[in-house]
C-alpha positions as CSV (number, residue, x, y, z in Angstrom):
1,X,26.2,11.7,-57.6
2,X,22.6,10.8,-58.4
3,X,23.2,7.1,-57.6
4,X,24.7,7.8,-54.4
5,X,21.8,10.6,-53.1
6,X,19.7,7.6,-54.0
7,X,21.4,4.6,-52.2
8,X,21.6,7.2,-48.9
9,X,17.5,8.1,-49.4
10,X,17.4,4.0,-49.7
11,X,19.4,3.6,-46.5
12,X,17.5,5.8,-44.5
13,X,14.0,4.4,-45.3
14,X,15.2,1.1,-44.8
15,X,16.6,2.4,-41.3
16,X,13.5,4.2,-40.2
17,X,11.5,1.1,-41.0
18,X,13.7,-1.1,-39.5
19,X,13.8,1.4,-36.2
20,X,10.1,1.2,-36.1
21,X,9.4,-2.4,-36.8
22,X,11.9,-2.4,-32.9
23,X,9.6,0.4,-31.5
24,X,6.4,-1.1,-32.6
25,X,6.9,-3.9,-30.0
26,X,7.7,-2.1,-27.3
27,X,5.1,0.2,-27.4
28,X,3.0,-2.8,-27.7
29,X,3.9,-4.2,-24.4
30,X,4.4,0.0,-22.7
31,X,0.2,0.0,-23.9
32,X,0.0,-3.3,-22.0
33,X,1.5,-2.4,-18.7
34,X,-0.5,1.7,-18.8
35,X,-3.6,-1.2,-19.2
36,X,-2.9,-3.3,-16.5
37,X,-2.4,-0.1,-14.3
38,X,-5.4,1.3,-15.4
39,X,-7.6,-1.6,-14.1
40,X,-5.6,-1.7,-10.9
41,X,-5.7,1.7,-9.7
42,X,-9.3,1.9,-10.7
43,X,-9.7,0.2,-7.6
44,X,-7.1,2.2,-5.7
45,X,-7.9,5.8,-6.8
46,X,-11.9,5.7,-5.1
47,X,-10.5,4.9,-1.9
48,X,-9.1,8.4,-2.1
49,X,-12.9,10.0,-1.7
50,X,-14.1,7.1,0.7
51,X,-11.3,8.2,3.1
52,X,-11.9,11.6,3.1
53,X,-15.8,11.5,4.0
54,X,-14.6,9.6,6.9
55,X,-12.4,12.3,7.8
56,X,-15.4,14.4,7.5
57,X,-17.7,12.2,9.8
58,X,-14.7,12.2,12.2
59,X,-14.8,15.8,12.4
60,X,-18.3,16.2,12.9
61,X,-17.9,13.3,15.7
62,X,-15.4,15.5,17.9
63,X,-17.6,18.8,17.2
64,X,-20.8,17.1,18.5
65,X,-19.0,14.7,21.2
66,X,-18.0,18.2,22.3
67,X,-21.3,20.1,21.8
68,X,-23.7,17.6,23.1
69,X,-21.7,15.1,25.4
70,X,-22.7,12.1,23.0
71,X,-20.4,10.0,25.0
72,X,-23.2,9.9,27.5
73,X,-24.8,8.0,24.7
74,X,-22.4,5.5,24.3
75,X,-23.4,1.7,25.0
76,X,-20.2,1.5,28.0
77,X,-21.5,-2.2,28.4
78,X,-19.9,-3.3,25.1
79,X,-16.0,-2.3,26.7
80,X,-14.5,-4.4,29.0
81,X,-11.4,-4.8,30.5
82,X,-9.1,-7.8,30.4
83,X,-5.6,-8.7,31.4
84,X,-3.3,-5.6,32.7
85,X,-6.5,-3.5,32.4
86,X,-6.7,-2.8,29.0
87,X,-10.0,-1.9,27.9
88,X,-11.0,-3.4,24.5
89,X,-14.6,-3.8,22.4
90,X,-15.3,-7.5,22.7
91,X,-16.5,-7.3,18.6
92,X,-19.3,-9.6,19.4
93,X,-21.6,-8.0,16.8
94,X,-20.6,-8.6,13.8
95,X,-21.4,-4.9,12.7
96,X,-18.9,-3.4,15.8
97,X,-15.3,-2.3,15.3
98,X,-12.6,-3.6,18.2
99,X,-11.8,-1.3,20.4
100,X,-8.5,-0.9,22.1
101,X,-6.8,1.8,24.8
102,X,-3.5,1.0,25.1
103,X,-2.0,1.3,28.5
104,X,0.4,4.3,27.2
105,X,-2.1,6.6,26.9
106,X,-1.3,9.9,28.6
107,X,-5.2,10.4,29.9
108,X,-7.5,7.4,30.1
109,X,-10.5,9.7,30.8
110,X,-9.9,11.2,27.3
111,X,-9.0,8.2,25.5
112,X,-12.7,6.8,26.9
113,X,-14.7,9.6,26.5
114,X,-13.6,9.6,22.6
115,X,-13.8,6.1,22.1
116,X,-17.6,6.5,23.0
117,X,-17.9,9.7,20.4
118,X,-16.5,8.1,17.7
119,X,-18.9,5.4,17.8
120,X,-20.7,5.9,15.1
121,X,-17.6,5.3,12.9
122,X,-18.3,1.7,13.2
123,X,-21.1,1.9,10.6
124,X,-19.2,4.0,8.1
125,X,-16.8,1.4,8.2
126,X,-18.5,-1.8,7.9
127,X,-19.9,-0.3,4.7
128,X,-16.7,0.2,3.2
129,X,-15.5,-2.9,3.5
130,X,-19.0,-4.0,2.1
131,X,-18.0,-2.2,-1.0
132,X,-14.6,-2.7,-1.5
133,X,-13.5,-5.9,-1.8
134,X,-9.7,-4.5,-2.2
135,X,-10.0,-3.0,1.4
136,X,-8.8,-5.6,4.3
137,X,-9.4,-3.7,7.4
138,X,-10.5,-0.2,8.4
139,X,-9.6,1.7,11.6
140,X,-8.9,4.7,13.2
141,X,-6.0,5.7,15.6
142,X,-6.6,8.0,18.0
143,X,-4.2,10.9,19.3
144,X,-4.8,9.8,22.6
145,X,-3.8,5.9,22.1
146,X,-6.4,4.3,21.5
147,X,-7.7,2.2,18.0
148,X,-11.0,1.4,16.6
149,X,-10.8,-1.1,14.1
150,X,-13.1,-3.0,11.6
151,X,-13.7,-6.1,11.1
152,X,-13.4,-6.8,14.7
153,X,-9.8,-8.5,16.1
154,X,-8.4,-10.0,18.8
155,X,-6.0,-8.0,19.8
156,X,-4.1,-11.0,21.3
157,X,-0.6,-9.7,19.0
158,X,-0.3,-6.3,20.2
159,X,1.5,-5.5,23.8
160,X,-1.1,-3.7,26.5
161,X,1.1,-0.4,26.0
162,X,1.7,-0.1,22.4
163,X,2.1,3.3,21.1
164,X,0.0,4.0,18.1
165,X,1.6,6.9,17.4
166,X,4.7,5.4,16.4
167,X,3.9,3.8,13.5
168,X,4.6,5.0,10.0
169,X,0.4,4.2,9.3
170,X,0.6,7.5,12.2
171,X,3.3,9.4,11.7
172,X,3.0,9.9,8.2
173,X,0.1,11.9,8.6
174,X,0.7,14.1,11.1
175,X,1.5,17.5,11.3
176,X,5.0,17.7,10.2
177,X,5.6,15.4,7.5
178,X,1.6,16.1,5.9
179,X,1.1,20.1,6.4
180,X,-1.2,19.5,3.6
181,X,-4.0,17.3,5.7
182,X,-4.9,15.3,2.7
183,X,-4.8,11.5,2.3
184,X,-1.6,9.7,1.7
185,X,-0.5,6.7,0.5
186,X,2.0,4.6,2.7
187,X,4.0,3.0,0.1
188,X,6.3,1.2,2.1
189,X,4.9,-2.0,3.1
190,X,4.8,-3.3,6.4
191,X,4.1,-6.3,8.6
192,X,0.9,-5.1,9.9
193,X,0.9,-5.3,14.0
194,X,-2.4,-7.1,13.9
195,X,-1.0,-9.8,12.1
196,X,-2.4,-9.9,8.8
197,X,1.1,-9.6,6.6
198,X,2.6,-7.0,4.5
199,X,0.5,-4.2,4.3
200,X,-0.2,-0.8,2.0
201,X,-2.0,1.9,3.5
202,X,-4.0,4.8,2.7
203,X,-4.3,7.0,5.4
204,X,-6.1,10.8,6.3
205,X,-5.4,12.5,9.1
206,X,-8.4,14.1,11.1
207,X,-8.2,17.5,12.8
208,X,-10.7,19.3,15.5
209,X,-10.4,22.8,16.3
210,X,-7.5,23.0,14.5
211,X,-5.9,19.8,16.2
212,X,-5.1,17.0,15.1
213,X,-7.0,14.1,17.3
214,X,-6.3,10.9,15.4
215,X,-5.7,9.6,11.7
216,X,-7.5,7.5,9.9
217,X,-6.6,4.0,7.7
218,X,-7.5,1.8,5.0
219,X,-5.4,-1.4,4.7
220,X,-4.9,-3.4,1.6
221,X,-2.8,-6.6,1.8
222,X,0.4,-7.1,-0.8
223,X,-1.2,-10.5,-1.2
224,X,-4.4,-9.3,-2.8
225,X,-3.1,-6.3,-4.5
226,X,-0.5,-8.8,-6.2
227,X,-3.9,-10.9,-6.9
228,X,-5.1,-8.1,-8.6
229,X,-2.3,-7.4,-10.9
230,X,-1.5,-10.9,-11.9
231,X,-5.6,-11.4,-12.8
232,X,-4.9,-9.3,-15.5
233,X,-2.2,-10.9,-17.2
234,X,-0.4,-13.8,-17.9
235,X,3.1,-12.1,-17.6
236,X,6.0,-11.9,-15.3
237,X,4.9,-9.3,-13.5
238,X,6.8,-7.8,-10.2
239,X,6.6,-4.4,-8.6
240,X,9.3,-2.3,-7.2
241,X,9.5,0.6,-5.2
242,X,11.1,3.7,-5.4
243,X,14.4,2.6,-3.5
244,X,14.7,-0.8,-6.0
245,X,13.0,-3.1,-3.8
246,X,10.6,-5.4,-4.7
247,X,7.1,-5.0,-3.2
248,X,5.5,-7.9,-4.8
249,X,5.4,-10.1,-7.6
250,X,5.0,-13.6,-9.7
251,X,7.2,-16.7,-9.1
252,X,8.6,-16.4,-12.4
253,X,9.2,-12.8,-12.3
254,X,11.6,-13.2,-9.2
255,X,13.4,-16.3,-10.5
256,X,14.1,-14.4,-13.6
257,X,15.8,-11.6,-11.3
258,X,17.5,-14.5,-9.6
259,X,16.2,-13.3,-6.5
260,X,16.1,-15.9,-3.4
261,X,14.0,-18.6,-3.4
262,X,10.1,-18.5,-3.0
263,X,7.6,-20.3,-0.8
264,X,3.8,-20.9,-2.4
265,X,4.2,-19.3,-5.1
266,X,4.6,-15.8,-4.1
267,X,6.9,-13.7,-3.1
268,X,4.5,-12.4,0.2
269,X,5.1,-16.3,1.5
270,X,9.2,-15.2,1.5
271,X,8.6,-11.5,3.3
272,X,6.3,-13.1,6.1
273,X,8.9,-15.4,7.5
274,X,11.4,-14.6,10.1
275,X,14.0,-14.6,8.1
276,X,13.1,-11.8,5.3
277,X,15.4,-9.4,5.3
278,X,14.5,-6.7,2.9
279,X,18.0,-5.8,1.5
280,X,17.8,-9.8,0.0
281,X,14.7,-8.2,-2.7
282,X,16.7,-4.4,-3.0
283,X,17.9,-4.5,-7.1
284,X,20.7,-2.5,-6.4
285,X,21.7,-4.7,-4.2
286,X,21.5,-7.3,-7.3
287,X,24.9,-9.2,-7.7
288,X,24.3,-9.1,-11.1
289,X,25.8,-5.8,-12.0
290,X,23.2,-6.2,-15.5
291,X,19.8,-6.0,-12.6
292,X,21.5,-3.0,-11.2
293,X,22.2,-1.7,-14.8
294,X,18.4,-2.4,-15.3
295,X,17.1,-0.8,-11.6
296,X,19.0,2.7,-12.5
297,X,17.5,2.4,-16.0
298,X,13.9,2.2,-15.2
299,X,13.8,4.2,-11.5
300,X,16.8,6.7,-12.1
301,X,17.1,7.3,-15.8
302,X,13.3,6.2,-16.1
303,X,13.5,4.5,-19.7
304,X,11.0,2.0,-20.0
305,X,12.9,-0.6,-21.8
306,X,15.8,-3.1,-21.0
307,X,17.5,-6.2,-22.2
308,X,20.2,-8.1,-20.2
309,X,21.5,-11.3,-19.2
310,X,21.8,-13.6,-16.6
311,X,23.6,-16.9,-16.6
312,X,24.0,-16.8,-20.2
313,X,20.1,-16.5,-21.1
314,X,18.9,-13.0,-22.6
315,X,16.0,-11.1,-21.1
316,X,13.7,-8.3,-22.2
317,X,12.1,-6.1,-19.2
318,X,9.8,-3.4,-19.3
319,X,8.6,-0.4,-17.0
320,X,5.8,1.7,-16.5
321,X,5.9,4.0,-13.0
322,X,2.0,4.0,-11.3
323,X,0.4,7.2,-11.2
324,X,-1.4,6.7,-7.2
325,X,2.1,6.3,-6.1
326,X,5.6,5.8,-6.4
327,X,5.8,2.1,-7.8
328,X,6.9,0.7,-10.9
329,X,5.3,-2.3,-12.7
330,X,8.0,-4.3,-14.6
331,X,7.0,-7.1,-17.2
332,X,10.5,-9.2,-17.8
333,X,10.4,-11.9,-20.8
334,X,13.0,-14.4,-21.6
């Protein structure tokens, strides 16, 4: 009986250590990823406060527009109009926002007078793009139709009666779906109307009296927030969303998921041509029933670690979720 308690107490060590010789490794790479994160949203989470004070100045724009008429202030030589009237800010200075009152707007008068209050926002802006090398563009979109963005644009993409309003970079801030009023993270990407690619957004909505009168944006592209990742590692990295589709990631990374082919190197190349379709990049929409085993893993079940196989060769893949939003970092390895 003696021998036998002592070959089970053998058994079990040997089990435990060989358990956490398999653990060790894994929480190893887990550390890696929570790193990597770290760095990134370092960048991300400050944004956070510089949105908000611009809120703040946005309020205190409207109260004193209000007060004091400031739009009498206003330099109205810097507008002009161009084809189908729209009225746009020629961005000559190189410290000015673009301007632009879409056609749709409900009253021009009031779309005008507020362009020439909010002004001042061109300054505040400037300096956080000055600061924050992450940040690609900077604008505000007004209740009344109208956009100030920065650095200047020509708005040679958008139609003369686009509604600003219905856009998700809007929408998701109003009223309805943010009762709160705080800032909010976009994180579905989207081809930005100005032309600059696939977009994430930060945006704060900005209320007067207790209404809301336009919402406020921060743009960063997928391109550079990939940059960003991949600078910290030399790993297959890619990122997915909360629906299993793939926001970004590394030439490697994709091929190992056997998703479509690439162009230059990165997956943004593939999503800005006309023939993306976004399904193509969805995991669970993986014909390899092992990448949909690994999707409902990591975003459903949200275990960290996963082997599988494709085409006969063995792969390791592990997850860690962001904590600014609802994304997922995955590391694969052959």
């Amino acid at each position: 009986m003696k021998y036998l308690f002592f070959v089970n107490i053998l058994i079990f060590l040997l089990s435990s250590s060989c358990q956490s010789d398999v653990k060790e490794p894994i929480d190893n790479h887990i550390l890696l990823l929570d790193s990597i994160i770290r760095i990134v949203e370092a960048d991300l989470l400050p944004l956070e406060a510089d949105i908000k004070e611009l809120a703040i100045l946005s309020t205190y724009l409207y109260e004193q527009g209000g007060i004091n008429e400031l739009a009498q202030n206003g330099d109205k030589n810097k507008y002009v109009k161009v084809q189908n009237g729209v009225l746009h800010q020629s961005g000559d200075k190189i410290d000015a926002s673009t301007v632009f009152v879409s056609l749709s707007t409900e009253n021009k008068e009031i779309a005008l007078r507020e362009v020439y209050w909010t002004e001042k926002l061109d300054s505040a802006f400037k300096e956080i793009i000055d600061k924050r090398p992450l940040v690609s563009q900077v604008y505000f979109n007004s209740a009344s139709n109208f956009s100030r963005l920065y650095p200047p644009y020509v708005f040679n993409t958008v139609e003369p009666d686009v509604d600003f309003t219905s856009f998700n970079f809007y929408y998701l801030g109003d009223e309805l779906r943010n009762p709160t009023r705080k800032s909010v993270w976009v994180e579905e990407v989207y081809i930005d109307p100005m032309g600059r690619g696939w977009i994430l957004s930060l945006i704060q909505p900005v209320y007067y009296e207790d209404e809301l009168k336009g919402v406020l944006g921060l743009d960063i592209t997928v391109s550079e927030l990939m940059r960003r990742f991949l600078s910290n590692s030399d790993k297959k990295l890619v990122i997915i969303d909360s629906q299993g589709v793939i926001v970004a990631g590394g030439e490697e990374a994709i091929k190992a998921l056997n998703m479509p082919p690439l162009k230059n190197h990165t997956y943004l190349q593939t999503v800005n041509t006309d023939s993306f379709r976004k399904e193509d990049f969805n995991l669970y929409k993986s014909k390899s029933k092992e990448v949909r085993r690994m999707a409902s893993k990591f975003l459903l079940e949200k275990e960290n670690y996963q082997k599988f196989e494709l085409q006969g060769r063995p792969f390791e893949a592990y997850s860690r979720k962001l904590n600014v939003m609802d994304w997922y970092l995955v590391d694969i390895h052959d």
